[in-house]
C-alpha positions as CSV (number, residue, x, y, z in Angstrom):
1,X,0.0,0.0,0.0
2,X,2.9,2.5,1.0
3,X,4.6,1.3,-2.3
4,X,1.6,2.1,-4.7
5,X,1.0,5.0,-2.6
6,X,4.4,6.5,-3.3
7,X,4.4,5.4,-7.1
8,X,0.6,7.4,-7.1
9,X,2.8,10.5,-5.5
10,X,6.3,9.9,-8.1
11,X,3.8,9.3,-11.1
12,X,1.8,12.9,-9.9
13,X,5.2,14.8,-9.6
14,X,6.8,13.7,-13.2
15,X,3.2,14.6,-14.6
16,X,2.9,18.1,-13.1
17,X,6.7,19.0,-14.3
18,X,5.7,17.8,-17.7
19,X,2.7,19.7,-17.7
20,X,5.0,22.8,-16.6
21,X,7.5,21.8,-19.1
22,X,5.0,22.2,-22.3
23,X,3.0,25.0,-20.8
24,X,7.2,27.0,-20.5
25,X,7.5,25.4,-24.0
26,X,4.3,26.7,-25.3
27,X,5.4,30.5,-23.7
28,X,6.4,33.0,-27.0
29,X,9.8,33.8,-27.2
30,X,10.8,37.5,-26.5
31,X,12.6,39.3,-29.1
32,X,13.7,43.1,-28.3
33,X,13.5,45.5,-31.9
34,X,15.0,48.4,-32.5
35,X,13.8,51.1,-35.2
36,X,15.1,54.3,-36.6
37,X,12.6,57.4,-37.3
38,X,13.8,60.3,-39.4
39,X,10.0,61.8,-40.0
40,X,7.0,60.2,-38.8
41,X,4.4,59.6,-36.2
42,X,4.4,57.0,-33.4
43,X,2.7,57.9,-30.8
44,X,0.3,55.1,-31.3
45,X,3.1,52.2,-31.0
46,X,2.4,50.0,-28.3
47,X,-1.2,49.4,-30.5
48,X,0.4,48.8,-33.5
49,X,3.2,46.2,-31.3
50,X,0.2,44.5,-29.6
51,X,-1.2,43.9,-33.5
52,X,2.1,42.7,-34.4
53,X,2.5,40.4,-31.8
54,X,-0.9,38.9,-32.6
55,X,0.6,38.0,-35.6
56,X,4.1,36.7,-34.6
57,X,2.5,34.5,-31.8
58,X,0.4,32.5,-34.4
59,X,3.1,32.1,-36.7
60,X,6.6,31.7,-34.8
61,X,5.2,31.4,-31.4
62,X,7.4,35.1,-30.7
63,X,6.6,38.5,-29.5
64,X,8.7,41.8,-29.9
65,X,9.3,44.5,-27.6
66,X,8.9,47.5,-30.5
67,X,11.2,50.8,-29.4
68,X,11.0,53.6,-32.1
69,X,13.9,56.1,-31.6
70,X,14.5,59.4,-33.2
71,X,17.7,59.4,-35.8
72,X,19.4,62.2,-33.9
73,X,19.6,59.9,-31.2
74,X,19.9,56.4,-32.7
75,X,23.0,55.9,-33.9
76,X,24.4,57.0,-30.6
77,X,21.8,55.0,-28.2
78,X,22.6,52.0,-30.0
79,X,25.7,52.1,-29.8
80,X,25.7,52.3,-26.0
81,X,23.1,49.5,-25.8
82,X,25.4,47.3,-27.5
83,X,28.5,48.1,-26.0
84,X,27.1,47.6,-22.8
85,X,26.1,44.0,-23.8
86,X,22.3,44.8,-23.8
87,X,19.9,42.3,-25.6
88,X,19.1,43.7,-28.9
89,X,17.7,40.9,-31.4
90,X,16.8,43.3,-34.5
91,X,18.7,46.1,-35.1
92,X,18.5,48.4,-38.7
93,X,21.8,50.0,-39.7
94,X,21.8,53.6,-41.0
95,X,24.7,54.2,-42.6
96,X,26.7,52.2,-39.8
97,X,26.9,48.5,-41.4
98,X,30.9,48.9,-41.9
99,X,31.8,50.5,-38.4
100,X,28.8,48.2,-36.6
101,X,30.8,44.9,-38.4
102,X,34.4,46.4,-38.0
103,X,33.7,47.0,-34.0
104,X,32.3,43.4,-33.7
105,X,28.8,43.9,-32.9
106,X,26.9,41.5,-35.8
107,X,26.5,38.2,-36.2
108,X,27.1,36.5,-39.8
109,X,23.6,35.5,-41.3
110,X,25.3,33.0,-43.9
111,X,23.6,29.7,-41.9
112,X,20.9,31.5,-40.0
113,X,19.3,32.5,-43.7
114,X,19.8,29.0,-44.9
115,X,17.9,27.2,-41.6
116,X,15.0,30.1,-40.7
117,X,15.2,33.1,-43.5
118,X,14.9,30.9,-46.6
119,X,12.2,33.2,-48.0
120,X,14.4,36.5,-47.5
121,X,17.4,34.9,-49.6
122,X,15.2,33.9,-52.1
123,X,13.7,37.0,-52.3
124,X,16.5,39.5,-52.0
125,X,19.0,37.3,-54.6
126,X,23.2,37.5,-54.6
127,X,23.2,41.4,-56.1
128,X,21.2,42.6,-53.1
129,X,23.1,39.9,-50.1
130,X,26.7,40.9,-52.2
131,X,26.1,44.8,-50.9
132,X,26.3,43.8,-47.1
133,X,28.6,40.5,-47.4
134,X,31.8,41.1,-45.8
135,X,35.3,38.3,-46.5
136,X,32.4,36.0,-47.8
137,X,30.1,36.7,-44.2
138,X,26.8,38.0,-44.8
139,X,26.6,40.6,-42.1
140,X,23.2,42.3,-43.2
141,X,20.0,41.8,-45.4
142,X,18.6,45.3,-47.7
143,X,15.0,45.9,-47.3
144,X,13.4,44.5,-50.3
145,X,12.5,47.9,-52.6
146,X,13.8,50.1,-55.6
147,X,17.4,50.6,-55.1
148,X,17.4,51.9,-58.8
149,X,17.7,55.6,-59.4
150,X,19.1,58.1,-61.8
151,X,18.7,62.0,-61.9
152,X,16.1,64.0,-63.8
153,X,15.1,67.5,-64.7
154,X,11.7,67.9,-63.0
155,X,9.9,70.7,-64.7
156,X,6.3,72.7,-64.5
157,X,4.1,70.8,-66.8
158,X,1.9,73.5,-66.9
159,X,5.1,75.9,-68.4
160,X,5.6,73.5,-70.6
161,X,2.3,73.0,-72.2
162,X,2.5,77.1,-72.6
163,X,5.3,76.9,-74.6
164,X,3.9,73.5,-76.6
165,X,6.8,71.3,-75.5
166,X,6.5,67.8,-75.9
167,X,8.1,66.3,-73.3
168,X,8.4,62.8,-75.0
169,X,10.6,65.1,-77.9
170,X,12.7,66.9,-74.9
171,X,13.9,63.9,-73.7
172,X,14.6,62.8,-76.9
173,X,16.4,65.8,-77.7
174,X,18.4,65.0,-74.0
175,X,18.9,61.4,-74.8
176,X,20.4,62.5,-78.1
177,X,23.4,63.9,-76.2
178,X,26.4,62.0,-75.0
179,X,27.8,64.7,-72.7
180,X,25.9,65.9,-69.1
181,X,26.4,69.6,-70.1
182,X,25.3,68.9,-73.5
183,X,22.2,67.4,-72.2
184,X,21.8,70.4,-69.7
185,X,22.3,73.0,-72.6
186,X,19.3,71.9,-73.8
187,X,17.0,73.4,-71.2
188,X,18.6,76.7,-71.8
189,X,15.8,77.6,-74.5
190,X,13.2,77.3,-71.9
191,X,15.1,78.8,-69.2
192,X,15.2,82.2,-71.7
193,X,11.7,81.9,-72.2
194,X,10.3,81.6,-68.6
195,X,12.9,84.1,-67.3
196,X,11.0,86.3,-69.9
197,X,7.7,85.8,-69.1
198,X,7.8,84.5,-65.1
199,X,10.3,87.2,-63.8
200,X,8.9,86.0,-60.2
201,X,10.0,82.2,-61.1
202,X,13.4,81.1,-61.4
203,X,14.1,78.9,-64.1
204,X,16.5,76.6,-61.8
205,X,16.0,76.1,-58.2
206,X,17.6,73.5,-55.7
207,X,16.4,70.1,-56.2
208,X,16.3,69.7,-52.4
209,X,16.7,71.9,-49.2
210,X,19.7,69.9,-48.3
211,X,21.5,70.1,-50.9
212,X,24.8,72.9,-51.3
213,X,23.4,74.0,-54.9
214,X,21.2,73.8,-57.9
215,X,23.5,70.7,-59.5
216,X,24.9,69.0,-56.3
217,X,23.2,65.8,-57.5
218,X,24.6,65.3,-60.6
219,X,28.2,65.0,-59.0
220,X,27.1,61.6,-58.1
221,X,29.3,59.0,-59.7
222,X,29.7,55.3,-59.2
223,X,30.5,55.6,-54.9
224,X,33.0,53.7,-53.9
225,X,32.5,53.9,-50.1
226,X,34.8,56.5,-47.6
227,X,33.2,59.5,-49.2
228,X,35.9,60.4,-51.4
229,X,37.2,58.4,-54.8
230,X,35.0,57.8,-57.5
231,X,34.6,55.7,-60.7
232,X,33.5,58.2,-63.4
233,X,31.4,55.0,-65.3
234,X,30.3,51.5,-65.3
235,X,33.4,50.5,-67.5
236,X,36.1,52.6,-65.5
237,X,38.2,50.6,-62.7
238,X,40.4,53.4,-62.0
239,X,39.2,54.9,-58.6
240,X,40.1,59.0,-59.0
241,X,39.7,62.5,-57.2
242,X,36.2,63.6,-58.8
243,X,36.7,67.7,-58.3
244,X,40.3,67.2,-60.4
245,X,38.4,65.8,-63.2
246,X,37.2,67.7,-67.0
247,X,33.9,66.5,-66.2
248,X,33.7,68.3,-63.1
249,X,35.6,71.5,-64.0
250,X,32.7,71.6,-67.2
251,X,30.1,70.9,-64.8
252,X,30.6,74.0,-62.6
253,X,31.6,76.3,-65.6
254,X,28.0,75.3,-66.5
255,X,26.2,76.6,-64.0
256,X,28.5,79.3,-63.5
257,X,27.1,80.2,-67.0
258,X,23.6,80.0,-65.6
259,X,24.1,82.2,-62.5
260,X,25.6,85.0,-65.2
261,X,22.4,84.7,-67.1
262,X,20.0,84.8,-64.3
263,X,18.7,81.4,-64.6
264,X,19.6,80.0,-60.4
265,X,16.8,81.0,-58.1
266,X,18.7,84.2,-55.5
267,X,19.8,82.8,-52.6
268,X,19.8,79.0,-53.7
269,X,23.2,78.6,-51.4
270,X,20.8,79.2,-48.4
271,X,17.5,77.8,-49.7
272,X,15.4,75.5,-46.4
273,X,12.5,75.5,-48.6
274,X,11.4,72.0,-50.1
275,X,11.4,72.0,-54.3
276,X,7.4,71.4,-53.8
277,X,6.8,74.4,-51.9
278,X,8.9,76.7,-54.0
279,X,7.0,75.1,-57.1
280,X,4.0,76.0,-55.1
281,X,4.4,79.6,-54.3
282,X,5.6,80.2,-57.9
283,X,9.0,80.6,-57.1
284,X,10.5,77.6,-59.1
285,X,10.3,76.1,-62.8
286,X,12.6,73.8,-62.4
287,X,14.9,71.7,-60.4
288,X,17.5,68.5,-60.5
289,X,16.2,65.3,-58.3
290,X,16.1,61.6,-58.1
291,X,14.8,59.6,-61.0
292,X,12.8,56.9,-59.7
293,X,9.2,55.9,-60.6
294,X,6.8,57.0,-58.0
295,X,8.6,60.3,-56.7
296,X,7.3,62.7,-60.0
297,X,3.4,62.0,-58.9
298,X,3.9,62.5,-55.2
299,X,6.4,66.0,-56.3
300,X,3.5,66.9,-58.2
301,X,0.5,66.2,-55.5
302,X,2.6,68.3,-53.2
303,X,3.7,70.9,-55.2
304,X,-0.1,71.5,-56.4
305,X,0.4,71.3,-59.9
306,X,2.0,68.5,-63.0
307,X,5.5,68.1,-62.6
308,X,7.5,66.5,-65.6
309,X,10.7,64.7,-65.0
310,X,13.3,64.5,-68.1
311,X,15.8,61.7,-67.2
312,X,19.5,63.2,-67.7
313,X,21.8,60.9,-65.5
314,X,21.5,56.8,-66.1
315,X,19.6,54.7,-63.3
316,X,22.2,52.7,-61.2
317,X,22.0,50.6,-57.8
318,X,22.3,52.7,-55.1
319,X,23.3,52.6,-51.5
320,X,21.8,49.3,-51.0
321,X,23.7,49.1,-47.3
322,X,22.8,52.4,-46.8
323,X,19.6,50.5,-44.5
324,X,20.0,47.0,-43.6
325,X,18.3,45.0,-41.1
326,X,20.8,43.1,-38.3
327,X,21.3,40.8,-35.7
328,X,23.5,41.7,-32.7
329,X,25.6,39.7,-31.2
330,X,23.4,40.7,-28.2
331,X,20.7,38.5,-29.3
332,X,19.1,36.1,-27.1
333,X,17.7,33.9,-29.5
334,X,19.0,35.1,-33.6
335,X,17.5,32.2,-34.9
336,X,13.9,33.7,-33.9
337,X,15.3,36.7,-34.5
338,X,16.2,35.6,-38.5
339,X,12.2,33.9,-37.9
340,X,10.9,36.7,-37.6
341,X,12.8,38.8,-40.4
342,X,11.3,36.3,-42.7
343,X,7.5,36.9,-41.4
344,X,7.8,40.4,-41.3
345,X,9.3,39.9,-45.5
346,X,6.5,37.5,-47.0
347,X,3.9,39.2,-44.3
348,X,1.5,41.9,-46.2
349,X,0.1,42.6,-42.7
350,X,2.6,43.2,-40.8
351,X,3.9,45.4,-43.9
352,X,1.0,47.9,-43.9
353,X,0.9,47.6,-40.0
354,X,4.3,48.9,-39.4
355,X,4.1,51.3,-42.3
356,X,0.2,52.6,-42.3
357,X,-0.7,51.4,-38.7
358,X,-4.4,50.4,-37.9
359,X,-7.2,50.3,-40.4
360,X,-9.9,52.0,-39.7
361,X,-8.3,54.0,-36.9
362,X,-4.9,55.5,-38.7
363,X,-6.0,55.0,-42.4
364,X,-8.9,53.7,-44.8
365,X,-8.3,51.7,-47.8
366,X,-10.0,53.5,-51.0
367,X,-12.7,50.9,-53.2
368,X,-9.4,50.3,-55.6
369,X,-7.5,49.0,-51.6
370,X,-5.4,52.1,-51.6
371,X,-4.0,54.0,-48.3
372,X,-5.9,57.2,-47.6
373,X,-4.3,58.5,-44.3
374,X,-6.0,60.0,-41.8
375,X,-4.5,63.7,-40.9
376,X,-3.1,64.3,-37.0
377,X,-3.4,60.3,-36.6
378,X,-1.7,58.5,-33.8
379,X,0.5,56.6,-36.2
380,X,2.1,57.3,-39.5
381,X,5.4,56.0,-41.2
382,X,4.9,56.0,-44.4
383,X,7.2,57.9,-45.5
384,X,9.7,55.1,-44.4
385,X,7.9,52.2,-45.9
386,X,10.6,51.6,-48.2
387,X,12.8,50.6,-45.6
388,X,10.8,47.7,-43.1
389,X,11.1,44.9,-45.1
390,X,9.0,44.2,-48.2
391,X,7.9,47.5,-50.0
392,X,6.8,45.1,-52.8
393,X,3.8,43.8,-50.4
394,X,2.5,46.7,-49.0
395,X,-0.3,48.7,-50.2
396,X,0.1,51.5,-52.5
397,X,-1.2,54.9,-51.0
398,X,-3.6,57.4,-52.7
399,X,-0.5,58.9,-54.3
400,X,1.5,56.2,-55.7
401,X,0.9,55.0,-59.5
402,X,-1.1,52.3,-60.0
403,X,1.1,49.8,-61.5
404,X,4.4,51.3,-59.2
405,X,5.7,48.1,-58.3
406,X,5.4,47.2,-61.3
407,X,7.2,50.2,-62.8
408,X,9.5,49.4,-59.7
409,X,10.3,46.0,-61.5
410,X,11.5,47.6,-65.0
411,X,13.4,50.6,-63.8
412,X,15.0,47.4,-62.0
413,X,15.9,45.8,-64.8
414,X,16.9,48.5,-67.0
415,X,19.3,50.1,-64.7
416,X,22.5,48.6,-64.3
417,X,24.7,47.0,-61.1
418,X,27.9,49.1,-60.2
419,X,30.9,47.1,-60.4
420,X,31.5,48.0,-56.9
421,X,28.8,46.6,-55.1
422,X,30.0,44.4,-52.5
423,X,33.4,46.3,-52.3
424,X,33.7,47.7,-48.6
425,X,36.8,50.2,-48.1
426,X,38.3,50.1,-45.2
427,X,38.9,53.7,-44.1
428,X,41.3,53.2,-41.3
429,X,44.5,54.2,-42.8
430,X,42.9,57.4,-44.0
431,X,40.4,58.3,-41.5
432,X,42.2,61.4,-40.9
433,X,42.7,62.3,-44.0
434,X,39.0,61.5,-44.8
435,X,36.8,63.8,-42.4
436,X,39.0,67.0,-43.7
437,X,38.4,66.3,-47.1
438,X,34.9,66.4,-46.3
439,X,35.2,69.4,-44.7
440,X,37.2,71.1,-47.9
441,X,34.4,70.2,-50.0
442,X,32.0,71.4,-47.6
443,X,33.7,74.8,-47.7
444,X,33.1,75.1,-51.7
445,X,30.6,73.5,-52.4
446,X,27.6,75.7,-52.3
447,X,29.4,78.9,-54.1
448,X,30.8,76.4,-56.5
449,X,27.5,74.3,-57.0
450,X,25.2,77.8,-57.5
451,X,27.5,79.3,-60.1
452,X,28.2,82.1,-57.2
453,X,32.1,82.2,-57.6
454,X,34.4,82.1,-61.3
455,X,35.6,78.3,-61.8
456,X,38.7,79.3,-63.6
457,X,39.9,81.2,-60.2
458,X,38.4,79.2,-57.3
459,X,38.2,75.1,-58.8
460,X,42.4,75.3,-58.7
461,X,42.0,76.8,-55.0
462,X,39.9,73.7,-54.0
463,X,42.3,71.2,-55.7
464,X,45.0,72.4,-53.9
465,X,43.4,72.2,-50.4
466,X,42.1,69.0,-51.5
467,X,45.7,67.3,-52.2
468,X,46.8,69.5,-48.9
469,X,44.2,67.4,-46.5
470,X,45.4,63.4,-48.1
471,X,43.7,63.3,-51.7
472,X,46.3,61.7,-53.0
473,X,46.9,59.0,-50.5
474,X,43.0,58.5,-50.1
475,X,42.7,57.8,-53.6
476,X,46.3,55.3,-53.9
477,X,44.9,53.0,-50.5
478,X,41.3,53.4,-52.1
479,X,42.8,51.7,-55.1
480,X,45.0,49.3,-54.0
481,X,42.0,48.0,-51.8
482,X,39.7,48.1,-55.0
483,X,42.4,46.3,-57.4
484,X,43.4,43.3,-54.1
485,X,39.2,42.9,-54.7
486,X,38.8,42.8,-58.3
487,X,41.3,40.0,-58.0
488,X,40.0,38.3,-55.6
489,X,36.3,38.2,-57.0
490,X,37.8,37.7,-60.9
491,X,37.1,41.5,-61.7
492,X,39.3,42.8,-62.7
């Protein structure tokens, strides 16, 4: 009887600690998330987590702990959360992959994408993984959108139509040119006419408030990482000093040749004012921005009237590092970490939920299922959609083109891949060297860029200060890095 009693009591034990054992197995796995906001609204995130987390629980048995953080402070809180050891599972790079890799903080994803991200290799491909693989490691993974852009001449449709310009037969008439000032000569014709009859509109204005000057984004060559050294084309494997180049030296005489004739708005080197709102108040015919399919119809919806972009630099693959999602060594569990990553790619809802937020309470979805936002909403981010995961699953807004992912898809494919993507420099024999050459530039570039200043006088002065602060010895490491890679990859 004691015998039976005790195997009654044994038996009971082993089954409550298996009962306790499935019920701790059963218990989601905690994941902490990171995410960078440069504009946007949040206030509303622990509803659109909770939402989320309905999601992850019924399809990787997870939950995440969401924290938004402002860019002026993310780079640097991050940084301390990691160096401090703190559990971070999901962590976006801005700009950072190289120093985040170089200092030790990321795990290789090589295996983790080939046991629980199958669906995020197969859908980014080799082009995309080669732009964050480091020695062969796999240190990052792109948000799946357009990566393709080129630079364009948006103009005032309206303008245009005034003067009974085609602008199929203007970029024709651009695309017939082989040279960049070539191409830019021929806007000059409409630049006499609206300085004739809009003398409150300058024919040229900045393309954006950031930038130093009306032309500062056509100096964009093929990058080659460190901020300094370009390839002037897709054929070119000779890394060289951009500002001691013919093409640059034309380039400014150019707009110099402008700001003589009156054509660059008054006080472009100071402009805060968004291209839209100067478009807007009458101020602006035209101005030089990204060529990408999708940006011309939201310019235009902003701007209040048809803006028509004229395609004058190439598409290429850009910055696809710039934004890459990570796993810390700080994880507590990267293989639900790398499970997750692949929901949140191949999830539409989870897509709209961290870009659009709640349905019904942050947006409302048209009768064609387009994203009408709601103004003064608890939650928008939107204007960062491009960066969560998947753009190519989300829904399009009241904005966007109908077919844009589709346009996405051919702008894609008739751009080309830079023969540099997957080259990382490694700055640290020129860091130095590096930060004040950025500065030089810095301090020329926006009377240089707006025509403000004679080329002939002030492009040998920059040079000079150039070669003074390391050019030189920038551009010989930058190149004996880029040649040791070509080889190594059969480039070369």
């Amino acid at each position: 009887m004691i015998k039976r009693t005790r195997l009654l009591i044994v038996s009971l034990v082993l089954s409550l600690v298996l009962v306790s054992t499935a019920a701790l197995a059963q218990e989601p796995v905690q994941l902490k998330v990171v995410f960078p906001v440069t504009v946007g609204n949040f206030q509303d995130a622990k509803l659109i987590e909770a939402e989320i987390n309905k999601i992850a629980r019924e399809e990787i048995n997870a939950e995440i702990e969401l924290t938004f953080l402002r860019f002026g402070n993310y780079i640097q809180q991050t940084m301390l959360s990691l160096a401090a050891g703190e559990q971070i599972d999901l962590l976006p790079t801005v700009g950072t992959l190289s120093t985040l890799h170089a200092q030790g903080h990321l795990l290789p994803l090589n295996n983790l994408l080939d046991s629980h991200g199958q669906d995020v290799k197969e859908l980014l491909g080799p082009d995309l993984l080669m732009a964050a693989t480091f020695d062969g490691d796999i240190m990052a993974v792109p948000p799946l959108r357009n990566y393709a852009a080129g630079a364009s001449m948006t103009m005032r449709k309206d303008v245009l139509d005034k003067y009974n310009i085609d602008p199929e037969e203007l970029q024709a008439e651009v695309d017939a040119q082989a040279v960049l000032v070539d191409k830019l000569a021929v806007f000059e014709s409409i630049y006499d006419l609206v300085k004739e009859d809009y003398p409150g509109m300058a024919p040229i204005a900045p393309g954006f408030p950031q930038n130093a000057g009306v032309i500062t984004d056509l100096h964009v060559r093929i990058p080659t990482g460190g901020g300094f050294g370009v390839l002037m084309d897709k054929d070119s494997r000779e890394i060289v000093n951009y500002y001691d180049t013919e093409e640059y030296k034309d380039l400014i005489k150019k707009v110099r040749e402008w700001q003589v004739k009156g054509y660059v708005m008054r006080g472009a080197e100071t402009n805060q004012e968004s291209f839209e709102d100067l478009v807007k108040a009458g101020r602006a015919f035209s101005g030089i921005r990204t060529f990408e399919p999708g940006v011309n119809e939201k310019a235009s919806g902003q701007a209040g009237t048809a803006l028509v972009a004229i395609c004058i630099v190439e598409p290429s693959l850009k910055h696809i590092e710039a934004v890459t999602w990570t796993i810390p060594r700080t994880s507590k569990n990267p293989e639900k970490a790398m499970e997750f990553l692949n929901l949140l790619y191949t999830s539409s809802d989870l897509q709209n939920l961290w870009a659009y937020g709640l349905e019904g309470q942050h947006y409302e979805l048209t009768a064609d299922g387009r994203v009408q936002l709601f103004e003064h909403s608890g939650y928008d981010l939107s204007a960062l959609r491009g960066f969560i995961g998947n753009e190519y699953i989300q829904h399009l807004t009241v904005e966007d083109p109908a077919d844009l992912h589709e346009q996405f898809r051919q702008f894609a494919e008739m751009s080309f891949t830079p023969i540099t993507n997957g080259f990382k420099f490694d700055v640290t024999p020129v860091r130095t060297e590096i930060t004040t050459l950025g500065t030089v530039i810095e301090e020329f570039a926006a009377a240089l860029d707006n025509g403000l200043v004679d080329p002939d006088a002030m492009i040998p002065q920059l040079i000079q200060k150039l070669k003074d602060a390391g050019a030189d010895r920038v551009i010989a490491e930058k190149q004996r890095q880029f040649d040791q890679w070509l080889e190594e990859n059969g480039l070369n």
